[in-house]
C-alpha angles and dihedrals in degrees: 000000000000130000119331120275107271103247122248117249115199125199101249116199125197121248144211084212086088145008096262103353114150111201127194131220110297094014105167115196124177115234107242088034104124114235122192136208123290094016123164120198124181133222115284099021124137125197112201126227109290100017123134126209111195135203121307093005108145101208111187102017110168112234114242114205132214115232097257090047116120095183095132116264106206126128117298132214121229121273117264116206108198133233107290094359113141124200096206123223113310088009119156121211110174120217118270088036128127137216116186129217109300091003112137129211107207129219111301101347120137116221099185134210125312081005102145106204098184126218123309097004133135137217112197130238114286092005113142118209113198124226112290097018104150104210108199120215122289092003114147120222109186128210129300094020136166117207105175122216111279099032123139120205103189114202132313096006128152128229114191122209119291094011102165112198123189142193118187112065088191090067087231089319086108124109112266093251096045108112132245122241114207119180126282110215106189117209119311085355103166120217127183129224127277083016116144123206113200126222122305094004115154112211112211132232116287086351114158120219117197122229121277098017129153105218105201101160129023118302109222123237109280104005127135104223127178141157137067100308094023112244127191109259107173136321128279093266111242088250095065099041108116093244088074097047117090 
C-alpha cells in the first residue's frame, strides 16, 4: 500500500462574490447561482445556473487517503454542481463529485469523489456517501446515512433515517486486489430506517425493507422482508406500488 497519497493543495484566492468566500484556480459560477458566507470552492468546480451554495459548504474539496486506503487514486475532474442544486450550511462535496439539476445536499453530509447523485435527489443532513456511489434521479436519503463505495441507488428509492450499507465481508482482512461490493437498491426500492444491508445485497424492485433489519441475502422484487436476519414475510400489495401513486 505504501504511504498515503501527499494531499493537493490549491492556491485559494479570496472573493467579492461572498462575504468570505475563498475560490481556487478555473472556478466557473453561474451568475445567478447564491453563495453564502465562509465558503470554500476548489479549483475546477462549476456551479450551474440557479444553484446555491450556502454558509460553511466546502465544493471541491481533494480527498486525502490513509495509508491502508485502496479508494482509487487516479486524477480527478473537477466537481459539477447542477442548475438549481444546492449544497445546504457545513455541506462537503469532494472534488470529482456530481450533483445533478434540483439535487440537495443537506446540512453537514459528505458526498465523496466520483460519487454521481442524479437530478432532483436528496441526500439527507449528516449522510455520508462513499467514493463511486452512482445516486439515480428523485431518490430520498434521509438523515444520519451510510452509502458505501461502490453502491448503486437506481430511481425513485428510499433511504430511512440511520440506513448503514457495507461492502467488505472480511471487515479490512481482504487481499489488496480483491474487490469491494457495495449495495445495489433497484427502482422504488423502500428501506427503513436503522436497517443494514450487508455487503453485495441486491435490493429488488419496489421491495420493501422494514426498519431495523439486518439484510444479509437478495431481497426479491416486490417482498416485504424484515427481522435479524431479514426474512420474506409477504409481497408490496398492488395499491401502495409507485405506479399508482400520483
Amino acid at each position: 500500500m505504501g504511504a498515503s497519497e501527499p494531499e493537493r493543495t490549491d492556491d485559494l484566492t479570496p472573493s467579492d462574490r461572498a462575504r468570505g468566500l475563498l475560490v481556487g484556480q478555473g472556478v466557473a459560477i453561474a451568475d445567478d447561482a447564491r453563495i453564502g458566507g465562509n465558503v470554500v470552492i476548489h479549483a475546477g468546480t462549476r456551479i450551474g445556473r440557479g444553484a446555491v451554495i450556502q454558509d460553511g459548504a466546502i465544493v471541491g474539496k481533494p480527498p486525502r487517503f490513509g495509508p491502508l486506503s485502496t479508494a482509487p487514486k487516479g486524477e480527478l475532474g473537477g466537481t459539477v454542481i447542477g442548475e438549481r442544486a444546492a449544497v445546504l450550511a457545513g455541506a462537503i462535496v469532494f472534488e470529482g463529485a456530481e450533483l445533478g439539476g434540483g439535487a440537495i445536499a443537506a446540512d453537514q453530509c459528505q458526498i465523496r469523489e466520483r460519487a454521481v447523485i442524479g437530478p432532483n435527489s436528496v441526500i439527507g443532513r449528516g449522510s455520508s456517501v462513499d467514493n463511486d456511489v452512482v445516486v439515480g434521479t428523485r431518490v430520498r436519503i434521509q438523515t444520519n446515512c451510510y452509502l458505501t463505495a461502490y453502491s448503486d441507488i437506481e430511481d425513485d428509492v428510499f433511504v430511512g433515517p440511520g440506513v448503514t450499507t457495507t461492502n467488505d465481508n472480511t471487515m479490512g482482512r481482504h487481499a489488496p486486489n480483491d474487490p469491494l461490493e457495495g449495495a445495489c437498491l433497484r427502482r422504488a426500492c423502500r428501506i427503513g430506517s436503522g436497517a443494514v444491508l450487508c455487503p453485495g445485497v441486491e435490493i429488488g424492485e419496489e421491495a420493501f425493507v422494514a426498519a431495523g433489519a439486518v439484510v444479509t441475502r437478495d431481497v426479491p422484487s416486490r417482498a416485504v422482508v424484515m427481522g435479524v436476519p431479514a426474512r420474506h414475510v409477504r409481497d408490496v400489495p398492488d395499491a401502495d406500488l409507485l405506479e399508482r401513486w400520483p
